[in-house]
Legacy VTK file of the C-alpha trace (Angstrom):
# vtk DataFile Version 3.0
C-alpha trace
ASCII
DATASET POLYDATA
POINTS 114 float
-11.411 3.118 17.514
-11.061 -0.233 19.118
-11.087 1.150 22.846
-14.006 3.282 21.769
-15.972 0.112 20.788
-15.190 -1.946 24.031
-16.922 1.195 25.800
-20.000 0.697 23.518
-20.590 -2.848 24.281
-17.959 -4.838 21.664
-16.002 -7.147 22.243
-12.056 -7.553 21.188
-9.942 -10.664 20.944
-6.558 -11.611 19.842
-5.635 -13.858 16.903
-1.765 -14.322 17.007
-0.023 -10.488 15.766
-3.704 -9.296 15.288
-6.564 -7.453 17.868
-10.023 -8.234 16.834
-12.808 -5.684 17.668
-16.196 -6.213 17.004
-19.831 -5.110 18.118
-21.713 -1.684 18.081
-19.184 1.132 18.249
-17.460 -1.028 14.892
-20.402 -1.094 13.238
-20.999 2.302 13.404
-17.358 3.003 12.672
-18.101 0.822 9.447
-20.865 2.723 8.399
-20.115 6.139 8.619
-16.542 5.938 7.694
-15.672 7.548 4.086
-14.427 4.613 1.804
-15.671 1.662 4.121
-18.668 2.772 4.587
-20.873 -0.601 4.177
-17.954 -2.729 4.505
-18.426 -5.530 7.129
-14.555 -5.498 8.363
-11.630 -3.375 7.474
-7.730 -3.669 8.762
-5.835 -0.941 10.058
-1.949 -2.472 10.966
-2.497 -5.107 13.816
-6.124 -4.447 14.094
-9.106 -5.882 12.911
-12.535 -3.955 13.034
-15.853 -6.182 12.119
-19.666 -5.114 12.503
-20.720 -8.671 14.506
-18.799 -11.259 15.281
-20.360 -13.572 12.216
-18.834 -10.914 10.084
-15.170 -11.079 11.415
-15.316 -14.834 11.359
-16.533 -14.535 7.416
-13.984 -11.462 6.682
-10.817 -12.975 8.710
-8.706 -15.058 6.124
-9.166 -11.780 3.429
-8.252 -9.110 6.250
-5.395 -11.199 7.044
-3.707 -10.686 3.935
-4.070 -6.887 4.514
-2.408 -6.831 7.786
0.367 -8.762 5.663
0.400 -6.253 3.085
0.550 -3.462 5.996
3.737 -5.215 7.067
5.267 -5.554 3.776
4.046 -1.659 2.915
4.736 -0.134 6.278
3.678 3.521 6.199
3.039 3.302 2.594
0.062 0.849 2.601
-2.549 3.475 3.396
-1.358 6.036 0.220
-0.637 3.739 -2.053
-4.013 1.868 -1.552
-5.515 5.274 -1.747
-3.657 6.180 -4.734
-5.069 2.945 -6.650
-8.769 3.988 -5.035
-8.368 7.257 -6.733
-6.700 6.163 -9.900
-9.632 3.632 -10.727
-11.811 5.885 -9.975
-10.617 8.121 -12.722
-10.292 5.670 -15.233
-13.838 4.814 -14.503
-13.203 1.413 -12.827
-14.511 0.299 -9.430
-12.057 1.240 -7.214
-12.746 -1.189 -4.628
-13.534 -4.712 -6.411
-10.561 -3.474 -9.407
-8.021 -2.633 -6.615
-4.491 -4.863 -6.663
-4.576 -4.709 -2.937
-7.748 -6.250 -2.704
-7.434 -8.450 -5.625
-4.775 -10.009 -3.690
-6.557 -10.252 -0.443
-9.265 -11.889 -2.374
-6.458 -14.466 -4.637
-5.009 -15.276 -1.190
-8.431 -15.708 0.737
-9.127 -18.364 -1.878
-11.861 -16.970 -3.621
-10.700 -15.017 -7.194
-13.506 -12.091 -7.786
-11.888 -12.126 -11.316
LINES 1 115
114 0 1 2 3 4 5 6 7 8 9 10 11 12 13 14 15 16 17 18 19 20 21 22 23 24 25 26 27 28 29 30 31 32 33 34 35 36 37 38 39 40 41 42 43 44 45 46 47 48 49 50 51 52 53 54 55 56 57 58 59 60 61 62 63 64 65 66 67 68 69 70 71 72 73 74 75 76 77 78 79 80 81 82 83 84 85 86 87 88 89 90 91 92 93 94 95 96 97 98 99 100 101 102 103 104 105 106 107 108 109 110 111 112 113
């Protein structure tokens, strides 16, 4: 997805481990994409994907901690955040803000959602 953004105009840098991409072919990405639709960044492994670059400077310290938690889940980030998603969802509870993986990235950004 990153590549496919450079070739619409974005932009990409590197922060240490982590490639940041950011401009129009994100921002599409980010709102069209089924569950981050509307989201302003979102971390797959190593890489960072933001709508503008104001938005990845806002949403770096909380997608930081999810390229952690990729590296301490390895290939089992992705279903057991989904598994949570879904569980929530079930039990009525927002599946997003109610999530332990992003409960953490929130704790460890600084700023507890509750």
């Amino acid at each position: 997805m990153g590549g496919l953004g450079l070739l619409a105009g974005g932009r990409a840098q590197r922060r240490g481990r982590v490639i940041e991409f950011y401009g129009p072919g994100a921002a599409w990405f980010l709102r069209i994409f089924p569950l981050v639709a509307g989201a302003s960044a979102v971390t797959f492994g190593h890489t960072v994907l933001a709508r503008d670059r104001a938005a990845l400077e806002s949403a770096r310290s909380h997608e930081f901690v999810h390229v952690r938690q990729y590296e301490r889940w390895g290939l089992f980030f992705v279903p057991a955040y989904l598994i949570c998603w879904l569980v929530l969802w079930i039990r009525g509870k927002n599946p997003y803000h109610d999530n332990p993986f992003e409960k953490e990235a929130y704790r460890r950004e600084g700023w507890d959602r509750g």
